[in-house]
N, CA, C and O atoms as a printed pandas DataFrame, in Angstrom:
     atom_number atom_name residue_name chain_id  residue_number  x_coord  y_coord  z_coord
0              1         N          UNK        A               1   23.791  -17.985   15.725
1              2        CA          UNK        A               1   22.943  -17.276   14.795
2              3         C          UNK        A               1   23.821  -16.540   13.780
3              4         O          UNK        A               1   24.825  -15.903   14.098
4              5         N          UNK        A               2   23.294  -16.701   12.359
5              6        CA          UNK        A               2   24.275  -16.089   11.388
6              7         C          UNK        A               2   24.008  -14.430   11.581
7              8         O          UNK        A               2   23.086  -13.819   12.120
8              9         N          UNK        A               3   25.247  -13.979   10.891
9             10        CA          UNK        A               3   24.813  -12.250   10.339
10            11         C          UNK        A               3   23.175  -12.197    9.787
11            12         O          UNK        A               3   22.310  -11.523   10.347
12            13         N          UNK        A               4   22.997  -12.838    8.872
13            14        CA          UNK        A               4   21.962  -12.686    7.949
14            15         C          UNK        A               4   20.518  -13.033    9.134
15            16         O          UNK        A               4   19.462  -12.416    9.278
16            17         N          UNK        A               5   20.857  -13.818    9.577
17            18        CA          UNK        A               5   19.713  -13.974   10.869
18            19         C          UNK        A               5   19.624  -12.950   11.845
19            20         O          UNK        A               5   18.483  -12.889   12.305
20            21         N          UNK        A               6   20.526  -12.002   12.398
21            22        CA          UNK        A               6   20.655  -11.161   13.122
22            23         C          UNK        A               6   19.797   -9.863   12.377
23            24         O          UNK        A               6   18.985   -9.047   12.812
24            25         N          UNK        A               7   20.294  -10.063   11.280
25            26        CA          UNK        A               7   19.869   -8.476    9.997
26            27         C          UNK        A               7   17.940   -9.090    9.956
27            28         O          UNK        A               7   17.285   -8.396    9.178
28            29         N          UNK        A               8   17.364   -9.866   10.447
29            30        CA          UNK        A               8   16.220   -9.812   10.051
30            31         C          UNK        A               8   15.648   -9.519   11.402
31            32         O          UNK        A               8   14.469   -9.269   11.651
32            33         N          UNK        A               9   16.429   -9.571   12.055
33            34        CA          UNK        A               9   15.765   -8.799   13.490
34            35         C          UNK        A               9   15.642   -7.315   13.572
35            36         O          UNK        A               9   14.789   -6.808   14.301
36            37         N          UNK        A              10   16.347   -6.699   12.954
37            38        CA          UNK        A              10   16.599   -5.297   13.035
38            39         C          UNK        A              10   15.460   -4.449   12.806
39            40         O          UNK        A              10   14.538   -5.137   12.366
40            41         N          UNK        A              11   15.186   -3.405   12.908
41            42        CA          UNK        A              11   14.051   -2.668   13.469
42            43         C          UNK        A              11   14.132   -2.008   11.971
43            44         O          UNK        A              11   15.172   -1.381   11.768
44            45         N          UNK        A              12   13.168   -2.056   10.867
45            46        CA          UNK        A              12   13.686   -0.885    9.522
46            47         C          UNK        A              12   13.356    0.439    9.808
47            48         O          UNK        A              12   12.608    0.579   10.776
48            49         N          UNK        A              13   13.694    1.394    9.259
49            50        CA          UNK        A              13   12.811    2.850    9.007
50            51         C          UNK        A              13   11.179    3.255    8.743
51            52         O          UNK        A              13   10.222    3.825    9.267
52            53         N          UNK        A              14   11.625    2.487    7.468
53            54        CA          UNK        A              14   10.116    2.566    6.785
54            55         C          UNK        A              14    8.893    2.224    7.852
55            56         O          UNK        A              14    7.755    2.668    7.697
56            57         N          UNK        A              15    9.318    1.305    9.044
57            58        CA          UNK        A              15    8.284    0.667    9.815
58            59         C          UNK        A              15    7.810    1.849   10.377
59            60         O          UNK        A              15    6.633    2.166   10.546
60            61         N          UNK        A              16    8.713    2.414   10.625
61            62        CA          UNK        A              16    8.463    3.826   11.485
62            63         C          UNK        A              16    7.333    4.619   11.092
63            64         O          UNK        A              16    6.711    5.188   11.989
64            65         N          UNK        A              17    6.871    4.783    9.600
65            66        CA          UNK        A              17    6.471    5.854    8.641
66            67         C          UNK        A              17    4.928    5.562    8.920
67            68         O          UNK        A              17    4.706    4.411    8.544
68            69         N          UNK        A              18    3.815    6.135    9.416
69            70        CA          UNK        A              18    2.628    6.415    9.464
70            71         C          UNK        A              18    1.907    6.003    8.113
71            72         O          UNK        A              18    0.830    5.407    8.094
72            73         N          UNK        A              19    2.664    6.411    6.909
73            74        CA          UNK        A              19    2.053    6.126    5.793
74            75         C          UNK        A              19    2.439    4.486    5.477
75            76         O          UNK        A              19    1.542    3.898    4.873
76            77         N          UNK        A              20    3.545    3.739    5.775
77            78        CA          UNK        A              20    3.646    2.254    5.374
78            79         C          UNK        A              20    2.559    1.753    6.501
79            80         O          UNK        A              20    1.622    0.997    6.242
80            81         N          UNK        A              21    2.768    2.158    7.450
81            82        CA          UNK        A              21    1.409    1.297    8.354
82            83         C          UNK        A              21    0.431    1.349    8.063
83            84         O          UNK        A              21   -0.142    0.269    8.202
84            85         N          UNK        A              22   -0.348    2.361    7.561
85            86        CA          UNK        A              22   -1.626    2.640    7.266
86            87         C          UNK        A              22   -1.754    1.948    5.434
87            88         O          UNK        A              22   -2.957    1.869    5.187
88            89         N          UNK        A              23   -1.235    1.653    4.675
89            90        CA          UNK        A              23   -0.954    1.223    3.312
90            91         C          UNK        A              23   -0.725   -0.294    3.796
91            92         O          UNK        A              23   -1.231   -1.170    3.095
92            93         N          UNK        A              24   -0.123   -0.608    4.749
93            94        CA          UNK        A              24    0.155   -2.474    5.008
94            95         C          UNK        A              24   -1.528   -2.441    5.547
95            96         O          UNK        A              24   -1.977   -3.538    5.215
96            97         N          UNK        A              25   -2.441   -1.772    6.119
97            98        CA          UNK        A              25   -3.500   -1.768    6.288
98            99         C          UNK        A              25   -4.102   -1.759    5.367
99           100         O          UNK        A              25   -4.812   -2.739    5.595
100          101         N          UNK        A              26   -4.464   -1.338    4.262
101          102        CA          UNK        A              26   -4.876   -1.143    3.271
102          103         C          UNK        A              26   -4.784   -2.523    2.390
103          104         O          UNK        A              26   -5.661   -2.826    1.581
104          105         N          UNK        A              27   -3.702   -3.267    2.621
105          106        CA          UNK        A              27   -3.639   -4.474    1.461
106          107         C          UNK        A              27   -4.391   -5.228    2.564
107          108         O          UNK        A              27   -5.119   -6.067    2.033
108          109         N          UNK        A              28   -4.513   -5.250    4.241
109          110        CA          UNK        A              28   -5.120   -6.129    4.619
110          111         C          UNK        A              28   -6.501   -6.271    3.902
111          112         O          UNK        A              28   -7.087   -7.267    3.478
112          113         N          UNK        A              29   -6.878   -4.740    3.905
113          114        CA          UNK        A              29   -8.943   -5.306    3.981
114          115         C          UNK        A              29   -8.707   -5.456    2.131
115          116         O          UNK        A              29   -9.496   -6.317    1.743
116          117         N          UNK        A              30   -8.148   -5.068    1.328
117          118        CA          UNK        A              30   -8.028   -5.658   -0.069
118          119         C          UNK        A              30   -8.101   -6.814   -0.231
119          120         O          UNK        A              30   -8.936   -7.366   -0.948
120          121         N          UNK        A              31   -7.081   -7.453    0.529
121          122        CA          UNK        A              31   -7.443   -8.751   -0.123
122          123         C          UNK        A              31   -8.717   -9.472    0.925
123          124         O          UNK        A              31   -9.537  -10.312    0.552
124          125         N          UNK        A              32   -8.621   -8.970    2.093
125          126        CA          UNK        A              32  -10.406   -9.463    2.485
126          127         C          UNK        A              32  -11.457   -9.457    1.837
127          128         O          UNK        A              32  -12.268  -10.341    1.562
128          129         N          UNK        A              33  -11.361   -7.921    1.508
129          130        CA          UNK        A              33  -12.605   -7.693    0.218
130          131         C          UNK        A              33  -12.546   -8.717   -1.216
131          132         O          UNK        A              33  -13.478   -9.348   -1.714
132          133         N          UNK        A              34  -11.399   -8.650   -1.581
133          134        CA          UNK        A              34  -10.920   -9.220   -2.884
134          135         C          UNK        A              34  -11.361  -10.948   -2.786
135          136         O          UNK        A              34  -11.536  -11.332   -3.943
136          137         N          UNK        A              35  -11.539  -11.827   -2.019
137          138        CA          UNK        A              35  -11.504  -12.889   -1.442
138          139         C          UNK        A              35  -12.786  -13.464   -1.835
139          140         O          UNK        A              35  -12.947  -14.519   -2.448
140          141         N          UNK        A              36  -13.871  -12.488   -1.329
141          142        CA          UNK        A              36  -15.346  -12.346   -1.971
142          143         C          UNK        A              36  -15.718  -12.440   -3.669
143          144         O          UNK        A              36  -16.820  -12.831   -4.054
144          145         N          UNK        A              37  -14.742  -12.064   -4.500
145          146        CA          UNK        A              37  -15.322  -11.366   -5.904
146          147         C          UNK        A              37  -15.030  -12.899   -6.454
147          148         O          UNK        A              37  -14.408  -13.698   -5.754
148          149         N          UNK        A              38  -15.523  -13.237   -7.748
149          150        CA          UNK        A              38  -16.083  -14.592   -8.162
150          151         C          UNK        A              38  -14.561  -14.648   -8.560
151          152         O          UNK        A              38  -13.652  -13.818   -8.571
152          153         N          UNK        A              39  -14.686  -16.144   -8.920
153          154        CA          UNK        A              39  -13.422  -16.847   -9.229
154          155         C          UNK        A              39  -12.851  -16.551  -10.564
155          156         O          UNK        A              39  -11.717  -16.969  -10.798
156          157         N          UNK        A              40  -13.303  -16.080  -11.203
157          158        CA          UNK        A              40  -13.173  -15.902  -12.688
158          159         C          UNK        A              40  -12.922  -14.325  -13.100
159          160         O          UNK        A              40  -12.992  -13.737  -14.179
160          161         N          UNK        A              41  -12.497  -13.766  -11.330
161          162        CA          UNK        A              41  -11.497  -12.626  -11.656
162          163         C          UNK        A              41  -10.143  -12.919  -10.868
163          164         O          UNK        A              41   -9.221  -12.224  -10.441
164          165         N          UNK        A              42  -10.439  -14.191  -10.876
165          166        CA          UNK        A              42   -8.304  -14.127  -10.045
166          167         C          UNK        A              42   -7.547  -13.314  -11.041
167          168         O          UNK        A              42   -6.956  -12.306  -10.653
168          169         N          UNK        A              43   -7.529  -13.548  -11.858
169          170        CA          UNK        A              43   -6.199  -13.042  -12.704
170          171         C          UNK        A              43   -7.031  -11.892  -13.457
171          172         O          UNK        A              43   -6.850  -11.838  -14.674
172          173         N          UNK        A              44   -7.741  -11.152  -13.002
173          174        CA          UNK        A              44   -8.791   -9.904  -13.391
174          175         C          UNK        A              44   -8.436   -8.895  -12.534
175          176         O          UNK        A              44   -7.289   -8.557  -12.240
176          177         N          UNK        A              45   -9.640   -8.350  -12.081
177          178        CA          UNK        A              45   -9.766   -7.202  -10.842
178          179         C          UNK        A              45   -9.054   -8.039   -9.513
179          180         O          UNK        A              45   -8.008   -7.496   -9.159
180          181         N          UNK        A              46   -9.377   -9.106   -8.812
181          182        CA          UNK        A              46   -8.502   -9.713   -7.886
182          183         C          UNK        A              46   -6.860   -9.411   -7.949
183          184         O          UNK        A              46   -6.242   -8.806   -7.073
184          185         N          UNK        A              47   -6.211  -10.033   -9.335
185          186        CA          UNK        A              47   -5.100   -9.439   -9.345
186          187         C          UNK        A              47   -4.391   -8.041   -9.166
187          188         O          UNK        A              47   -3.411   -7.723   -8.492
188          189         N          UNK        A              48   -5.256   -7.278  -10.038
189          190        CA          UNK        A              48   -4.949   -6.242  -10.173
190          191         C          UNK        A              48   -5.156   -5.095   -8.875
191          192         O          UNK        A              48   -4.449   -4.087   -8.890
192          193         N          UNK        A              49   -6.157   -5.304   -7.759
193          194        CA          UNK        A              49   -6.235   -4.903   -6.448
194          195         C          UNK        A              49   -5.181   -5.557   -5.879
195          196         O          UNK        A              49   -4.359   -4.906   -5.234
196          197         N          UNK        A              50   -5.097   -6.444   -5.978
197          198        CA          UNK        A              50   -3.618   -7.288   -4.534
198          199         C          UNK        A              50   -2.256   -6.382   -5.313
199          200         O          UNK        A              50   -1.635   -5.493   -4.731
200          201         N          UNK        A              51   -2.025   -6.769   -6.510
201          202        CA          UNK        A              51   -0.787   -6.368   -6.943
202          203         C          UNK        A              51   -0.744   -4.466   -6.832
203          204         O          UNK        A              51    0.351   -3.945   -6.623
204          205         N          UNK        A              52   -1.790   -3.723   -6.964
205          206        CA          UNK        A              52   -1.757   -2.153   -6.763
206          207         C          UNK        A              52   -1.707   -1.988   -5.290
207          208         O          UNK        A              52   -0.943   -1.082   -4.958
208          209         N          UNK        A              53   -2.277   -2.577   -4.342
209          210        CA          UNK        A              53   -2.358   -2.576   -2.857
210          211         C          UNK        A              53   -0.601   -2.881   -2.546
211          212         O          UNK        A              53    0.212   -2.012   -2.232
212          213         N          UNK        A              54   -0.379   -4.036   -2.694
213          214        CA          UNK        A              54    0.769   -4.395   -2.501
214          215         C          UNK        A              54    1.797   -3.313   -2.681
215          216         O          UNK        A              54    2.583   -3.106   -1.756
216          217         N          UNK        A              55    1.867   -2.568   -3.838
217          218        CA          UNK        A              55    2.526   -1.963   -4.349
218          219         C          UNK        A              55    3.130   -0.423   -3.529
219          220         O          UNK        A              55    4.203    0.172   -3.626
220          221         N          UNK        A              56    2.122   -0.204   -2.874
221          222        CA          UNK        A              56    2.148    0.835   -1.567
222          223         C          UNK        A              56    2.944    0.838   -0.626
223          224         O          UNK        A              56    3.433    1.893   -0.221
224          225         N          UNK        A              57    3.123    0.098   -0.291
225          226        CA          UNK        A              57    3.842   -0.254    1.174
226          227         C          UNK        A              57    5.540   -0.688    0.602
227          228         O          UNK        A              57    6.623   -0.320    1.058
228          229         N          UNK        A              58    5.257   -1.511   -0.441
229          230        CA          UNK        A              58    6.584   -1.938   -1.133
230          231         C          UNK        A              58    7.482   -0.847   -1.143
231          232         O          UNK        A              58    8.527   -0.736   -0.501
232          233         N          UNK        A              59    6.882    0.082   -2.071
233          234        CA          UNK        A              59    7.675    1.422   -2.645
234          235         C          UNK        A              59    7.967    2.712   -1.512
235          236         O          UNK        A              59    8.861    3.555   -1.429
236          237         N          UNK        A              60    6.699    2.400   -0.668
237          238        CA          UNK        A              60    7.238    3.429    0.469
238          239         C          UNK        A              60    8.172    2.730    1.458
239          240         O          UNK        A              60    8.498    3.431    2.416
240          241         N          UNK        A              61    8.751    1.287    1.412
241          242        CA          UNK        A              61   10.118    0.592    1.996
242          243         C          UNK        A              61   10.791    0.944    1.374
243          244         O          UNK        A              61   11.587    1.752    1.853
244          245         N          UNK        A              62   10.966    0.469   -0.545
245          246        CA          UNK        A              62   12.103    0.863   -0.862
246          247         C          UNK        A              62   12.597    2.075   -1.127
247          248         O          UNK        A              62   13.798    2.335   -1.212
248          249         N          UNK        A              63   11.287    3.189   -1.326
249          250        CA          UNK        A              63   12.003    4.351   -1.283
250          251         C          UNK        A              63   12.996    4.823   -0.326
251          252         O          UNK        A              63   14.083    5.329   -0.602
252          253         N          UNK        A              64   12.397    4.554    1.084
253          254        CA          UNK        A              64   13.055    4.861    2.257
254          255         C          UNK        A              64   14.362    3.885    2.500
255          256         O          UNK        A              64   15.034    4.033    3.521
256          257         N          UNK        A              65   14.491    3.498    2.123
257          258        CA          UNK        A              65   15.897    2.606    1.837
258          259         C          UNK        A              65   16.613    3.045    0.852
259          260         O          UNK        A              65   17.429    2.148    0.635
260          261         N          UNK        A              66   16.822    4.050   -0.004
261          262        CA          UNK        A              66   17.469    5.002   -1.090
262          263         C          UNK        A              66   18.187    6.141   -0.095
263          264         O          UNK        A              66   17.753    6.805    0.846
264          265         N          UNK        A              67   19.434    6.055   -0.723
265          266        CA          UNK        A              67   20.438    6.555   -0.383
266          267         C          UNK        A              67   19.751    8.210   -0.154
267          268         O          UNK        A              67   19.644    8.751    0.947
268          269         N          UNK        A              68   19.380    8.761   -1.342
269          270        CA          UNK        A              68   18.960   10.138   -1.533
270          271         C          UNK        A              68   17.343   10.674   -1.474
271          272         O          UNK        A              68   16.394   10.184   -2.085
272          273         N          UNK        A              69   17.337   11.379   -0.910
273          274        CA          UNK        A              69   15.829   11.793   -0.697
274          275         C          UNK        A              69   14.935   11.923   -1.991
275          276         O          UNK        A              69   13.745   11.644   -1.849
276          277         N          UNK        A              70   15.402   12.340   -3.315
277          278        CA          UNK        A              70   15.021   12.453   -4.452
278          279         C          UNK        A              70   14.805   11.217   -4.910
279          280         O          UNK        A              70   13.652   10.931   -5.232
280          281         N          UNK        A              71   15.729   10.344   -5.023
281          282        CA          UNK        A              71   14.650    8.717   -4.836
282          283         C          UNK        A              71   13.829    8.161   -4.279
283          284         O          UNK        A              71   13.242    7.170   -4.712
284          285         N          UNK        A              72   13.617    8.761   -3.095
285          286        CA          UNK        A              72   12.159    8.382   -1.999
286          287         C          UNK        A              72   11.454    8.869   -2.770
287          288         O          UNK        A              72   11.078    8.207   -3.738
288          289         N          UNK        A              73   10.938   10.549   -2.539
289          290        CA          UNK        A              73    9.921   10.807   -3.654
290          291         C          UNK        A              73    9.865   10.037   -4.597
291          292         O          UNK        A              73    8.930    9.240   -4.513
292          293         N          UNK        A              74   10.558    9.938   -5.567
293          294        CA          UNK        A              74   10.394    9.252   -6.749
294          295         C          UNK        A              74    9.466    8.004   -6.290
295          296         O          UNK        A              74    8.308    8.072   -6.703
296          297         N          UNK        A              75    9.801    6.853   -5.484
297          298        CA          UNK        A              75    8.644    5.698   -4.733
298          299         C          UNK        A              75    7.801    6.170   -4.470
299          300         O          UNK        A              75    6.739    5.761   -4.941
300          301         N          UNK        A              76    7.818    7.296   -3.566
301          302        CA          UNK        A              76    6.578    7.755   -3.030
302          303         C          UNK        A              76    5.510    8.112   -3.943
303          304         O          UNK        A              76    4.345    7.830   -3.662
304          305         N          UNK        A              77    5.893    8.849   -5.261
305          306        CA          UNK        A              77    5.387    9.236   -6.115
306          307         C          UNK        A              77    4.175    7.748   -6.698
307          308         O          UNK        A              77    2.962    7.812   -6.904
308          309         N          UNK        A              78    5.099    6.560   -6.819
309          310        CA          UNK        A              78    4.828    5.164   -7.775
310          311         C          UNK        A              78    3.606    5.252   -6.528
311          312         O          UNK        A              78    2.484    5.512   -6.963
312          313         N          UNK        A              79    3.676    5.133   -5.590
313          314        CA          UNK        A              79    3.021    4.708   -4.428
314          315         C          UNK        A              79    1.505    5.369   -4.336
315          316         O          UNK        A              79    0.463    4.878   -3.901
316          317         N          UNK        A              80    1.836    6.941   -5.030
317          318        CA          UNK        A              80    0.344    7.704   -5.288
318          319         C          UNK        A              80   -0.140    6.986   -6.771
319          320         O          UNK        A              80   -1.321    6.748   -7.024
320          321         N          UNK        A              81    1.080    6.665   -7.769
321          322        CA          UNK        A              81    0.112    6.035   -8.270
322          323         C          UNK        A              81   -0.480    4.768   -8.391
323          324         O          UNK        A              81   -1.093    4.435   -9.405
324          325         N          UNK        A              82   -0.339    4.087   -7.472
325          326        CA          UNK        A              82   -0.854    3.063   -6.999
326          327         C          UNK        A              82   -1.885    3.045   -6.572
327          328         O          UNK        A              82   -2.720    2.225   -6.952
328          329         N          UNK        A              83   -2.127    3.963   -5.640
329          330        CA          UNK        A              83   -3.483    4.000   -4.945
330          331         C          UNK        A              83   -4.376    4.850   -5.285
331          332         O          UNK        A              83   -5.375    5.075   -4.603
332          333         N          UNK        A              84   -3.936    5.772   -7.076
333          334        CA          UNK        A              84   -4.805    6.153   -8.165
334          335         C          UNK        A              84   -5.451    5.102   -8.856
335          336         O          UNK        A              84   -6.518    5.212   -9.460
336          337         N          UNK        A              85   -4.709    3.994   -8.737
337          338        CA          UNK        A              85   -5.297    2.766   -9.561
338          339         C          UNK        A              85   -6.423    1.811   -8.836
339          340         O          UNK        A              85   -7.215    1.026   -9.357
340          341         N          UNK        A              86   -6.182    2.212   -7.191
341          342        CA          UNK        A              86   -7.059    0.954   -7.041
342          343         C          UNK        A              86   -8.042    1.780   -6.937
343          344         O          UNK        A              86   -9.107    1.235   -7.227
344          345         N          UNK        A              87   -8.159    3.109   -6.580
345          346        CA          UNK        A              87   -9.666    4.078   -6.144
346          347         C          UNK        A              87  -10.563    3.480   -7.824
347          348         O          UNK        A              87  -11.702    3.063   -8.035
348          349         N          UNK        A              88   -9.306    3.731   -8.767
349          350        CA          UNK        A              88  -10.172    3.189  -10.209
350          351         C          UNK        A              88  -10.463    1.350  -10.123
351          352         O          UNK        A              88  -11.537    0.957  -10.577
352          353         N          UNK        A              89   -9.794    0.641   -9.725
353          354        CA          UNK        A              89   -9.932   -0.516   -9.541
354          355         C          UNK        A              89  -11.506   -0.533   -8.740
355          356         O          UNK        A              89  -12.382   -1.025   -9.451
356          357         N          UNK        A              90  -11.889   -0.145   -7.604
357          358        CA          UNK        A              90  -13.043    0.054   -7.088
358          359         C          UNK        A              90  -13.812    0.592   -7.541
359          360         O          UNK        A              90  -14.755   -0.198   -7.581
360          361         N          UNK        A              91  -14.154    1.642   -8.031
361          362        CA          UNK        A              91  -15.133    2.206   -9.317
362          363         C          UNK        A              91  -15.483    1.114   -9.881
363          364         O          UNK        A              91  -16.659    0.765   -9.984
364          365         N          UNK        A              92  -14.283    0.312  -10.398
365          366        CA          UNK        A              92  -14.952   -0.751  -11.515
366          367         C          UNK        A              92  -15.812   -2.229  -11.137
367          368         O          UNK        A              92  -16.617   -2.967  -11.704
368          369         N          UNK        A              93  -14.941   -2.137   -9.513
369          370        CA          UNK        A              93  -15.464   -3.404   -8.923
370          371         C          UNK        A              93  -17.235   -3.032   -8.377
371          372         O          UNK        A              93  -18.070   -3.929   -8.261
372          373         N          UNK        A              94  -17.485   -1.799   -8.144
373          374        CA          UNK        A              94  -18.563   -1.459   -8.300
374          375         C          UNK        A              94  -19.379   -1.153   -9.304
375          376         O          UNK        A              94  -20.498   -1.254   -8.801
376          377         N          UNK        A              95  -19.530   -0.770  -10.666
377          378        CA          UNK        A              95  -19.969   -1.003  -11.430
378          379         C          UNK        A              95  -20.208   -2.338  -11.909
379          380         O          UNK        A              95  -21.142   -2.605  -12.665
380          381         N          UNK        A              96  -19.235   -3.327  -11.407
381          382        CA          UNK        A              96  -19.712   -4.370  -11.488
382          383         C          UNK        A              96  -20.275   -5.665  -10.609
383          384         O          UNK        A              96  -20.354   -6.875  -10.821
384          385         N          UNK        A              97  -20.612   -4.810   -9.550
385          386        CA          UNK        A              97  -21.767   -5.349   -8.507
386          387         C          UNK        A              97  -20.587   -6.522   -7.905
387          388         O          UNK        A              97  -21.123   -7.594   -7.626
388          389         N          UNK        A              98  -19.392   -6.489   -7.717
389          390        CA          UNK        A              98  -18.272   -7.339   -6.639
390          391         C          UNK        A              98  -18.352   -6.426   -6.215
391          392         O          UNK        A              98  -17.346   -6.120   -6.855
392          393         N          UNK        A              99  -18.701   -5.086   -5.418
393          394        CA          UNK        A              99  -18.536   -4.741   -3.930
394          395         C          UNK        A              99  -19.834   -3.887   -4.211
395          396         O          UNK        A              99  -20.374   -3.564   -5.269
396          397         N          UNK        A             100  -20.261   -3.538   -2.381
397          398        CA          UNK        A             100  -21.331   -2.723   -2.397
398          399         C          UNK        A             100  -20.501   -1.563   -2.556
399          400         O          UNK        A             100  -19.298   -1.490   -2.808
400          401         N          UNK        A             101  -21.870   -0.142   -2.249
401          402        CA          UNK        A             101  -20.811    1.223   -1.923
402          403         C          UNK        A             101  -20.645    1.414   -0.789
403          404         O          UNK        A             101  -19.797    2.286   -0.604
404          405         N          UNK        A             102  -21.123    0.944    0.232
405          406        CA          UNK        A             102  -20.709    0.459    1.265
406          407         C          UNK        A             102  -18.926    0.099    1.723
407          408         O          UNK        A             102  -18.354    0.646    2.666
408          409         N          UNK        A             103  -18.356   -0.833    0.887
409          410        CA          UNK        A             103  -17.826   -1.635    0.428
410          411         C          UNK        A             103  -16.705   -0.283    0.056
411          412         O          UNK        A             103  -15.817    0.146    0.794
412          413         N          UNK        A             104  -16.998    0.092   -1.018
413          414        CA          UNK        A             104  -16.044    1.613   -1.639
414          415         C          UNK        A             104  -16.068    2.755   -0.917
415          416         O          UNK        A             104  -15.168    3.559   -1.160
416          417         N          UNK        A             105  -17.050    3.098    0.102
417          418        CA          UNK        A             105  -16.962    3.844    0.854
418          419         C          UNK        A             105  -15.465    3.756    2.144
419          420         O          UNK        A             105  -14.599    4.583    2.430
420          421         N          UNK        A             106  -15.667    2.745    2.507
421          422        CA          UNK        A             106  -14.665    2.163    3.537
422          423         C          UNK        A             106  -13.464    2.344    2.410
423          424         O          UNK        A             106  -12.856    3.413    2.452
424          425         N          UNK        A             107  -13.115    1.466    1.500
425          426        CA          UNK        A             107  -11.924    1.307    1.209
426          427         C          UNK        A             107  -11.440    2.619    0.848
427          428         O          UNK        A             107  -10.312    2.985    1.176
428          429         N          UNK        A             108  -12.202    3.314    0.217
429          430        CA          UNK        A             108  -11.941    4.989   -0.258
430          431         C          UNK        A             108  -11.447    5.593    0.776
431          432         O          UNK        A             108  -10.361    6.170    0.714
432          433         N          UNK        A             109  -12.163    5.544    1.851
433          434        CA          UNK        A             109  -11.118    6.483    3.122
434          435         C          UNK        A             109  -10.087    5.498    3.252
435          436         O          UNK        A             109   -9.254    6.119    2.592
436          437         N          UNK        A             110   -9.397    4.297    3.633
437          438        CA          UNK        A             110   -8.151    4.357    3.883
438          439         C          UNK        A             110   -7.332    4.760    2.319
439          440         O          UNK        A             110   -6.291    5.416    2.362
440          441         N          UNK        A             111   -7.764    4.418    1.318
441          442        CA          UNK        A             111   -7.274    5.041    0.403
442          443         C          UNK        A             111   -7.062    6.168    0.164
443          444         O          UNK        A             111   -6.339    6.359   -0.814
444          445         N          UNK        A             112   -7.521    7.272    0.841
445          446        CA          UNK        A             112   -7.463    8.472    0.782
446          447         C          UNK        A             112   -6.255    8.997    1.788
447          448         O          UNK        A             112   -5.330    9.748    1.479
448          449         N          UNK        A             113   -6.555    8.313    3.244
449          450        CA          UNK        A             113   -5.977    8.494    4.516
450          451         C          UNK        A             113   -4.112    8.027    3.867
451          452         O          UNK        A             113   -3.221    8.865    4.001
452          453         N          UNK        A             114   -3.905    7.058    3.412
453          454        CA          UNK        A             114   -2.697    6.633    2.458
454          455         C          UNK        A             114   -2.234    8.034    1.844
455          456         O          UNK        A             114   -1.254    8.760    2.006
456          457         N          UNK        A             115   -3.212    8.071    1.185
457          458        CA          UNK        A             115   -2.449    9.135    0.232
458          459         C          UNK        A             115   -2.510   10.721    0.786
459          460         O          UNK        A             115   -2.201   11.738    0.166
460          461         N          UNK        A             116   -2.887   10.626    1.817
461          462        CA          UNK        A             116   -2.863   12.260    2.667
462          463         C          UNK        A             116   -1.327   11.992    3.290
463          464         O          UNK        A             116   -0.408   12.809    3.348
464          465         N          UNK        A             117   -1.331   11.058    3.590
465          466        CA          UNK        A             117    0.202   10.187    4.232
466          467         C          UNK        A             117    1.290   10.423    3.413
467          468         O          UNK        A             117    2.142   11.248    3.741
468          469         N          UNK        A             118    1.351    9.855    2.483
469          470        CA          UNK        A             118    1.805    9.989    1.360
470          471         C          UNK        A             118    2.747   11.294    0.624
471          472         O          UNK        A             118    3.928   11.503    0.345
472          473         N          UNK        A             119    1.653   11.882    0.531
473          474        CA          UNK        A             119    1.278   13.170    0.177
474          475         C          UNK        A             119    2.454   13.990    1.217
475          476         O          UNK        A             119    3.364   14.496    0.560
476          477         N          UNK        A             120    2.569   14.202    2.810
477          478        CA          UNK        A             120    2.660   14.768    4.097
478          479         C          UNK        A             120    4.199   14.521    4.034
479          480         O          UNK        A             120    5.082   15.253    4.482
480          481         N          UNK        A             121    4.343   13.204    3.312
481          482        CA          UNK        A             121    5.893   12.696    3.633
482          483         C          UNK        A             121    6.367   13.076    2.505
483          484         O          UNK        A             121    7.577   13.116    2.731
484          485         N          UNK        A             122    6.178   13.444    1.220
485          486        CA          UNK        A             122    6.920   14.203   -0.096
486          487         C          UNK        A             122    6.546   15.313    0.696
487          488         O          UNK        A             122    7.597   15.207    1.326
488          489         N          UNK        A             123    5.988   16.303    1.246
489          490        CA          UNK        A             123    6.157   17.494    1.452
490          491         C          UNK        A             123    6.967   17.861    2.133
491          492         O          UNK        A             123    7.570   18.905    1.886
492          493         N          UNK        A             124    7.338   16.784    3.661
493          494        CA          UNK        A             124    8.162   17.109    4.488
494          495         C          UNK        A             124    9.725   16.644    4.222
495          496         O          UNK        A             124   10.610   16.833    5.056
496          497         N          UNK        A             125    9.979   15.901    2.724
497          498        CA          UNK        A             125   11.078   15.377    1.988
498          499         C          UNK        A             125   11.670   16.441    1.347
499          500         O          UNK        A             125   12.797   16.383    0.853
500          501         N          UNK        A             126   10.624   17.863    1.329
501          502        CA          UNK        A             126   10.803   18.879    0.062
502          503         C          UNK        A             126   12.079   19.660    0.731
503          504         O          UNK        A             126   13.153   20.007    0.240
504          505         N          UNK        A             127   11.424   19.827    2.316
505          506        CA          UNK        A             127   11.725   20.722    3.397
506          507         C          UNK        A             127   13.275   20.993    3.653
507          508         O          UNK        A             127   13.628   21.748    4.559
């Protein structure tokens, strides 16, 4: 087995973090939900939910992979605004009758629960 095969076994940090688990949760039911909305928003609201969802979990890895704590925040920061975009991404997908409120109700709390996360880990970065 090479080095490079060994290094993908390794256990990361970020896995550790309450807020990347709960945000890798978050892109799950996205793109579940997203899966539903008509075809003629792939590269619309579809995109733009997968790629802001996505974007969460990304930035709270690579932050935590930065040498200096002032660069985490800084991800962490991209990461709130990420999941400023999709709470607006959902507003819109509801106004336009692709999800119930039903539908925005659910996604709004883990979206929220993210960003209380979020939020908990720049505070305790401040410390």
């Amino acid at each position: 087995m090479s080095s490079c095969q060994i290094n993908l076994f390794i256990d990361k940090p970020h896995k550790k973090l309450k807020a990347w688990q709960e945000s890798i949760q978050l892109v799950d039911e996205v793109y579940r939900l997203t899966a539903a909305f008509p075809p003629e928003e792939k590269f619309g609201l579809i995109s733009q939910l997968r790629r802001a969802s996505v974007s969460v979990p990304t930035n709270i890895a690579e932050g935590a992979a930065r040498k200096s704590v002032k660069e985490f925040k800084q991800y962490l920061y991209i990461s709130l605004g990420s999941l400023s975009e999709i709470d607006t991404l959902l507003i819109i997908s509801l106004k336009l009758d692709f999800i119930s409120k039903a539908d925005l109700e659910l996604l709004n709390e883990r979206v929220n629960i993210c960003g209380r996360l979020v939020n908990g880990l720049i505070k305790s970065l401040q410390r």
